[in-house]
C-alpha positions in Angstrom: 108.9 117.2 116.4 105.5 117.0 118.9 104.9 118.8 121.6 104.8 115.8 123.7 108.5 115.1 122.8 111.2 115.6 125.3 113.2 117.2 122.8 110.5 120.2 122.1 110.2 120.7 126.0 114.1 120.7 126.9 115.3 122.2 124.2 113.2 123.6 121.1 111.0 125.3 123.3 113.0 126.9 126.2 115.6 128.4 123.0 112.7 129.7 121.1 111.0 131.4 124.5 114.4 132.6 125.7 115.5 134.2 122.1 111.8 135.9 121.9 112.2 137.4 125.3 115.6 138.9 124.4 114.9 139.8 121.1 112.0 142.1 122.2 113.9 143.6 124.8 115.6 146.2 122.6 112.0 147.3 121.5 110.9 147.9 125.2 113.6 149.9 126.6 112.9 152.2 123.5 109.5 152.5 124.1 110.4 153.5 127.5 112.8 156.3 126.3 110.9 157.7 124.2 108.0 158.4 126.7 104.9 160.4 125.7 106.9 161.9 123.1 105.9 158.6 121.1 101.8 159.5 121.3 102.3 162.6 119.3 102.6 161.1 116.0 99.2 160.3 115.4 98.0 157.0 114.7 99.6 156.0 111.6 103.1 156.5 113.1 101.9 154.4 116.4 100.9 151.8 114.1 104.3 151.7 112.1 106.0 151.4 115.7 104.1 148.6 116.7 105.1 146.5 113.1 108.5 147.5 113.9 108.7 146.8 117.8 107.0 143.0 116.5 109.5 142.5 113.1 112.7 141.2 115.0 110.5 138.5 117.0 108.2 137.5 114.2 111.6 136.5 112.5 112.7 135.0 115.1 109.8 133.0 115.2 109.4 132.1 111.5 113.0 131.1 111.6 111.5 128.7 114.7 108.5 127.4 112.7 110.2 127.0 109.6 113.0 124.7 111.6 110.2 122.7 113.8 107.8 122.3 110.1 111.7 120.4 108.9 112.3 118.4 111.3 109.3 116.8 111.4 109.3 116.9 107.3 112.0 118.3 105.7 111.0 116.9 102.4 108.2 119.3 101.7 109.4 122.0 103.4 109.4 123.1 99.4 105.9 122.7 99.4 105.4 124.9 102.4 107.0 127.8 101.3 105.6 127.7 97.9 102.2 127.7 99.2 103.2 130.9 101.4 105.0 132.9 98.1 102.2 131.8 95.9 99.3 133.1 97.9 101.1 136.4 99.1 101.7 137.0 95.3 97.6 136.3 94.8 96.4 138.3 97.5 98.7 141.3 95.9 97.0 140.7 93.0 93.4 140.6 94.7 94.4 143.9 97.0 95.6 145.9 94.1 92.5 147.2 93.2 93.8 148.8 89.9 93.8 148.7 86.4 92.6 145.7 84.8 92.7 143.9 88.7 89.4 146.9 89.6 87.2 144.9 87.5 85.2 142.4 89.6 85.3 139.6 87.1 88.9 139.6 87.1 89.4 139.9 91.0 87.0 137.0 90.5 89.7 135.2 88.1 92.3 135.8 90.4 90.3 133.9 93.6 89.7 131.2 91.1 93.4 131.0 90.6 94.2 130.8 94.5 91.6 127.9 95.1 92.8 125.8 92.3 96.5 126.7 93.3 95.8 125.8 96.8 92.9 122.9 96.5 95.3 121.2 93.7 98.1 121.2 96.4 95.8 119.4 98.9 93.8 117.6 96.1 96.9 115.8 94.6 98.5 115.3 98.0 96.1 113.8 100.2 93.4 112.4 97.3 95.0 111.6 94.3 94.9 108.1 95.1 91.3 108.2 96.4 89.9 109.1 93.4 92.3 107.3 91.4 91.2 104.1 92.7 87.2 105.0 92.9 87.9 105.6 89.0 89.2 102.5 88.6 86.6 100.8 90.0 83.8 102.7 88.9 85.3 102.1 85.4 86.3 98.3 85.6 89.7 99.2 84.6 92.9 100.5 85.8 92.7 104.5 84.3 95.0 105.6 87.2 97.8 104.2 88.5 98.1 104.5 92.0 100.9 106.3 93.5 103.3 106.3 96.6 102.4 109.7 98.1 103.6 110.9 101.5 101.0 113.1 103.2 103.0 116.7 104.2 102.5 118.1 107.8 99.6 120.3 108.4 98.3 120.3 104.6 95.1 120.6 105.5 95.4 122.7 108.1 97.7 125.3 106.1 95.1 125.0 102.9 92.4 126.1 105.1 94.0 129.5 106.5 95.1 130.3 102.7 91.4 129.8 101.3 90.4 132.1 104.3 92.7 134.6 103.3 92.4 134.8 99.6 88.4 134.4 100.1 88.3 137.4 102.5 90.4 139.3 100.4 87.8 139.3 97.8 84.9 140.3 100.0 87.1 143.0 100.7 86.6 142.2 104.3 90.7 142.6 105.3 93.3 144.4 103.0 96.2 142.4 101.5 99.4 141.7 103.6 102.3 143.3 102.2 104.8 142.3 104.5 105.7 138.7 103.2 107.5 138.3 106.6 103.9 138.1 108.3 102.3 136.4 105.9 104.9 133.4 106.1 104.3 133.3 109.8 100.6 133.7 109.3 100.9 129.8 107.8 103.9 128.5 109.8 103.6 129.5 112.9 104.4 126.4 115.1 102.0 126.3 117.4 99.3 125.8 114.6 100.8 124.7 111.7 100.0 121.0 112.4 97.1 120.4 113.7 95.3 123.8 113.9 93.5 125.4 115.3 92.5 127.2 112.1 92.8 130.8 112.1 91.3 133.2 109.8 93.9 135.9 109.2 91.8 138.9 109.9 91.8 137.5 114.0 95.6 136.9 113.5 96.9 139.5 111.4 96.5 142.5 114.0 98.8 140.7 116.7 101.8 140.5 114.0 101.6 143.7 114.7 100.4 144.8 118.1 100.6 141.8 120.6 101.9 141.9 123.8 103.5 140.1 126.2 102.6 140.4 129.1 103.8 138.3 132.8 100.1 137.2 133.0 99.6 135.8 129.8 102.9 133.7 130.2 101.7 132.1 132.8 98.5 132.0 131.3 100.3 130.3 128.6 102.1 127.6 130.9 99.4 126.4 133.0 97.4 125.7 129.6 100.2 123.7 127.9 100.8 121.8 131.3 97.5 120.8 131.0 97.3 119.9 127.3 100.2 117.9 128.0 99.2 116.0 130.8 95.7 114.9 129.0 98.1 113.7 126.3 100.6 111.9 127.4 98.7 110.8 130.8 95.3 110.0 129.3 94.9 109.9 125.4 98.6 107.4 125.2 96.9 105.3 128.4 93.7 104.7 126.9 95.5 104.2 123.7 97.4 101.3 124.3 94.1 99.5 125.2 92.3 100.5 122.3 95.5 99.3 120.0 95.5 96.4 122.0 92.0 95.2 120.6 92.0 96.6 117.1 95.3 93.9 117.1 92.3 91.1 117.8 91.6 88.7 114.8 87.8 89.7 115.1 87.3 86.5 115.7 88.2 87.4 119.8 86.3 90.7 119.5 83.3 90.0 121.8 80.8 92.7 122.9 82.6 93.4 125.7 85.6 94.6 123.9 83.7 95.8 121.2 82.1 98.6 123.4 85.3 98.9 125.5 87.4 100.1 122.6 84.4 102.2 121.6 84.2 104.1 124.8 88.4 104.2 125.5 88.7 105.4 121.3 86.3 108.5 122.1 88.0 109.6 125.0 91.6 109.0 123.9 90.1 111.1 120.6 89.5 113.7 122.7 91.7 114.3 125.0 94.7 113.9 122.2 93.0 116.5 120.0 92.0 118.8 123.0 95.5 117.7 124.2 97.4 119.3 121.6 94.8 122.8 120.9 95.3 123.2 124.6 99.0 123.3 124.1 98.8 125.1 120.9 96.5 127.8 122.4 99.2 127.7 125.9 102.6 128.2 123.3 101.1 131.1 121.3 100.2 132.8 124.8 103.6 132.2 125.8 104.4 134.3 122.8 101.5 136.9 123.1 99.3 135.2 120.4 95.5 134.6 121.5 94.7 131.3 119.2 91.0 130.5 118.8 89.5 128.1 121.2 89.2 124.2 119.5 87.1 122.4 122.1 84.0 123.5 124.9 83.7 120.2 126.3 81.8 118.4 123.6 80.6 115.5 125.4 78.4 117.6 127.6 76.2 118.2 124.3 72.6 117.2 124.7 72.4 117.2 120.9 74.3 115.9 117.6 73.8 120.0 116.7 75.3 121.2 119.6 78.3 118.8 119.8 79.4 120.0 116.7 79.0 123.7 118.3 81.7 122.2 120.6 84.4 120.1 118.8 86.9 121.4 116.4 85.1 124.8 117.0 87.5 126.5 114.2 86.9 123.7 111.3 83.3 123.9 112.1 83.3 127.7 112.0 85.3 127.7 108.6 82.6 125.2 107.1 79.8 127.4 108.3 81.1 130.9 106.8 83.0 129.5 103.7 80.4 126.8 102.7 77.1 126.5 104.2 76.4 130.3 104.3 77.5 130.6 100.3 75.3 127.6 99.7 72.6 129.4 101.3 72.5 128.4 104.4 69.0 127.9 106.3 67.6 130.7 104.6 66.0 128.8 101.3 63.8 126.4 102.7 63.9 123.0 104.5 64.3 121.0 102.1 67.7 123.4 100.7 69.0 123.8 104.3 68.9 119.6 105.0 71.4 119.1 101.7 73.3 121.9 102.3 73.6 120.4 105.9 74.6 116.6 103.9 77.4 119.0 101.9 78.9 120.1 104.6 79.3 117.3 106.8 80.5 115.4 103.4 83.0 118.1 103.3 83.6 117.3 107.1 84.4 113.8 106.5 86.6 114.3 103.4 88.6 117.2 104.6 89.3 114.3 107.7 90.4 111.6 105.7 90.4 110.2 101.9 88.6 107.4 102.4 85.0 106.4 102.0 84.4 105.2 106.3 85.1 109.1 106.6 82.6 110.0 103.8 80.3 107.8 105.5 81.2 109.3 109.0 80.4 113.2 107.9 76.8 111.6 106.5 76.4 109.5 109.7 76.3 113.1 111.6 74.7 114.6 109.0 71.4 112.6 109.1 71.3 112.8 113.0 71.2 116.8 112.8 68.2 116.9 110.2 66.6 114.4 112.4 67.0 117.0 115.1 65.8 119.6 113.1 62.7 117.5 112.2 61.6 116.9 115.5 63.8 115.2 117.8 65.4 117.9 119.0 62.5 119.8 121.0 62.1 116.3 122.0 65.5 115.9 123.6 64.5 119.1 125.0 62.0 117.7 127.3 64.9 115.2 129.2 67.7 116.2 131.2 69.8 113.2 131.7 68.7 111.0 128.1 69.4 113.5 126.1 73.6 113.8 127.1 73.5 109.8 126.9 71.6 110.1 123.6 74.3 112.6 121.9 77.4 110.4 123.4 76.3 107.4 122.4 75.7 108.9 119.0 78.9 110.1 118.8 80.7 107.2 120.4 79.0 105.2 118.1 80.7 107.3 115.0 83.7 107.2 116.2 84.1 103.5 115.3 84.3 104.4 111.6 87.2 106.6 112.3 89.3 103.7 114.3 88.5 100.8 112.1 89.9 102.6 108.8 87.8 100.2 106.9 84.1 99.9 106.3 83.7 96.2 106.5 85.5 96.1 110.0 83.9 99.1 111.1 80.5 97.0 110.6 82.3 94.1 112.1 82.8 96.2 115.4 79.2 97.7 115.1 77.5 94.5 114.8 79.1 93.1 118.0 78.1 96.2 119.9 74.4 96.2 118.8 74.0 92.1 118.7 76.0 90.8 121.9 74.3 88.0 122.0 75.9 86.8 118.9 79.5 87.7 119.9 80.6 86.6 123.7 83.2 84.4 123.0 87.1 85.7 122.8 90.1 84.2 123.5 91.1 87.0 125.9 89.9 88.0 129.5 89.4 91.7 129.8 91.7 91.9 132.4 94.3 91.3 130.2 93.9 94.4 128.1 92.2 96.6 130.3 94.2 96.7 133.9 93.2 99.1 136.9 95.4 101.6 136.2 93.7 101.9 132.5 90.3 101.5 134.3 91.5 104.7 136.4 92.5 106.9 133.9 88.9 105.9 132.2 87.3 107.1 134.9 89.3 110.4 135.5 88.8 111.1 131.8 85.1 110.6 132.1 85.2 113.1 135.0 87.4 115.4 133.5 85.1 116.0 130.2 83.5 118.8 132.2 81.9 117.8 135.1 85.6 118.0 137.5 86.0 121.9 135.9 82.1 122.9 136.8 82.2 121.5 140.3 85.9 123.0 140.9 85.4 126.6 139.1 87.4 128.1 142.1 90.0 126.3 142.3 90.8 128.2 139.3 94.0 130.8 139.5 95.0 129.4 143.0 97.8 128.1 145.0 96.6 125.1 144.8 96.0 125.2 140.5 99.7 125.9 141.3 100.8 122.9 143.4 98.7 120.7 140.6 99.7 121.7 137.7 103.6 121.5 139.2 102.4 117.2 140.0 101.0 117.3 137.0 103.9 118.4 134.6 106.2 115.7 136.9 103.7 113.1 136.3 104.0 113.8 132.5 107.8 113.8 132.1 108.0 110.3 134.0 105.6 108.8 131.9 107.3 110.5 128.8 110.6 109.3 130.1 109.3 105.7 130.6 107.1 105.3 127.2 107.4 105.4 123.5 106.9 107.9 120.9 103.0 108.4 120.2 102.4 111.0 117.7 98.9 112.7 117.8 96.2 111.7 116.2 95.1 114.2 114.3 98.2 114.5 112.6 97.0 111.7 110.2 94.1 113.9 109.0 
């Protein structure tokens, strides 16, 4: 189930929002009774309240996630909940703080435990046969055989928010979750549990607890998944079918033309699919009193490589920064240290996207552009004002080819016709063929709509008119649901 999916609009999601509403109701009207008499209990007693006022709706919820996780995957719905039991049982352990658990060396044990628990899980899922065959070719010989393994929903995603926990648990920077109720919902919570955003659990742990729900944030809520919904289903699945359309050329009919054509469309459809979705994600869980972390802040208006990444997938990025390039030392043992921890990371980046080596090369290919930056280029940039936004889209636009092709050779293919047009004008196709006005249209509005539309328009914001749009808007994207196919999002593949 997607959130683009008539099914999750006329029916998952109206149950679930209807069921929350009247399953908290019980906890209101007792709040009202009891009055002020409720403040004079101190804090402790407030704070009890509040877990109890949540417990009935963060069931209801789990129940929710648990059934939307299924139906997209009910095979490893297993896994799922074995991840969630195994690290509530290892952040007991880390919390307990007594006996032969004080010591710091075997806290220290224990965290290894969870990060080989929850990096095998990923590992063996999503890599096995990565390395498997690099193995076998490194070697000559076939070491490993290869194996038919399904990727599960939201692996990475999940695996992520688990390190975050068990790691912070050791720093001692949150205290461990007791309530296993929470901690399941912490990872399944079905706004997030597919494609992020990633949340560390000391932001989403206090609104188990305390959130509310409030008339504002509802609509709040709405408006953002109305617009999350139409940038999918209106935008990303438009530009879409023309980029399909010429990654189904023999390359012998790729010219420059389409070559740069399905270059520009790919990083826009990218965008608004991912945006798309942490838009709606970030809409559900205010629909349900949950404040999710922002994903995007209009990349493409970077000037910079460094910037953009300051911009898109804001919550990977962030986890990168805190749980790897900061323990690696950061920028704080020389240039020369702070340029390979930079080439980790963005390794990392790739990996963690896909296991393949066009996303290995992808993380490096952004990696060298930022210690360009920091060698110079940057204060350069910062002498332009309009080369320096062309510089960091082109850059990026240019990287995005690795992550459409799925294969280095063709990803060089596309890359050569883009550079060297001269070489490559001839195609069997006319480019009105694949690329008609409608699709030239929606190129256009998604240029505009990258930023510049929401910086000119910043008072239209909140108004009767926001209103009226956003009504067009949702019609728009039920007729074109209605009328097209399935199209999952993308970033469900990583």
């Amino acid at each position: 189930m997607v959130f683009s999916s008539m099914i999750f609009i006329w029916a998952f999601l109206p149950i679930v929002f209807i069921l929350d509403r009247l399953t908290g109701l019980p906890a209101s009207a007792a709040r009202k009774g009891r009055g002020r008499r409720g403040a004079a209990h101190g804090g402790r007693a407030a704070k009890k309240r509040r877990q109890m006022k949540n417990t009935p709706q963060n069931l209801l919820l789990l129940i929710a996630s648990l059934f939307f996780y299924a139906w997209g995957q009910p095979d490893y719905l297993w896994l799922l909940l074995v991840s969630i039991l195994a690290n509530y049982l290892l952040g007991l352990l880390l919390g307990s703080g007594k006996g032969i658990l004080s010591g710091r060396a075997a806290r220290l044990s224990v965290l290894l435990a969870g990060l080989a628990v929850n990096l095998g899980i990923l590992g063996y899922y999503k890599y096995f046969n990565f390395f498997a065959n690099t193995l076998n070719r490194v070697l000559g010989t076939q070491l490993l055989e290869m194996r038919q393994i399904a990727l599960p929903l939201g692996v990475s995603f999940f695996t992520f928010q688990a390190l975050t926990y068990l790691i912070d648990l050791y720093k001692e920077k949150i205290p461990a979750e007791k309530n296993i109720l929470n901690m399941a919902l912490y990872f399944s919570f079905f706004p997030k549990i597919t494609q992020g955003p990633i949340e560390k659990y000391r932001d989403f742990a206090p609104q188990l607890a305390g959130r509310r729900q409030t008339l504002q944030l509802t609509g709040e809520g709405i408006r953002r998944f109305i617009y999350g919904l139409a940038k999918k289903v209106l935008i990303a699945d438009t530009l879409g079918v023309c980029v399909d359309r010429i990654y189904g050329f023999e390359i012998g009919n790729v010219n420059a033309a389409f070559a740069w054509t399905a270059a520009l469309f790919y990083s826009l459809q990218l965008y608004y699919d991912f945006s798309g979705y942490s838009d709606m994600a970030v809409g559900l869980g205010k629909m349900f009193g949950f404040r999710l972390s922002e994903n995007f802040d209009y990349p493409y208006l970077a000037s910079s490589i460094t910037e953009f990444w300051r911009r898109w997938h804001m919550t990977l990025m962030s986890w990168f920064r805190e749980y790897l390039y900061f323990p690696l030392g950061g920028s704080r043992k020389g240039k020369v240290r702070t340029y390979l921890n930079i080439f980790v990371v963005f390794m990392a980046s790739g990996l963690w996207h896909g296991a393949s080596w066009d996303f290995i090369c992808w993380g490096l290919y952004h990696a060298v552009f930022q210690v360009i930056e920091r060698l110079g280029l940057g204060k350069l940039l910062e002498k332009t004002r309009v080369l320096k936004h062309i510089y960091a889209c082109l850059a990026v636009c240019v990287g995005w080819v690795f992550f459409r092709a799925g294969d280095m050779a063709l990803a060089f293919q596309y890359l050569k016709r883009m550079f060297l047009p001269w070489m490559y004008q001839a195609s069997g196709y006319a480019m009105q063929e694949i690329v008609d006005h409608r699709a030239l249209l929606v190129f256009v509005c998604a240029v505009l709509g990258c930023g510049i539309i929401q910086k000119a328009f910043r008072r239209f914001q909140n108004s009767a008119a926001e209103l009226v749009f956003c009504m067009a808007l949702l019609s728009c994207s039920i007729i074109a649901m209605v009328s097209s196919t399935y199209s999952a999002f993308l970033y469900m593949n990583f």
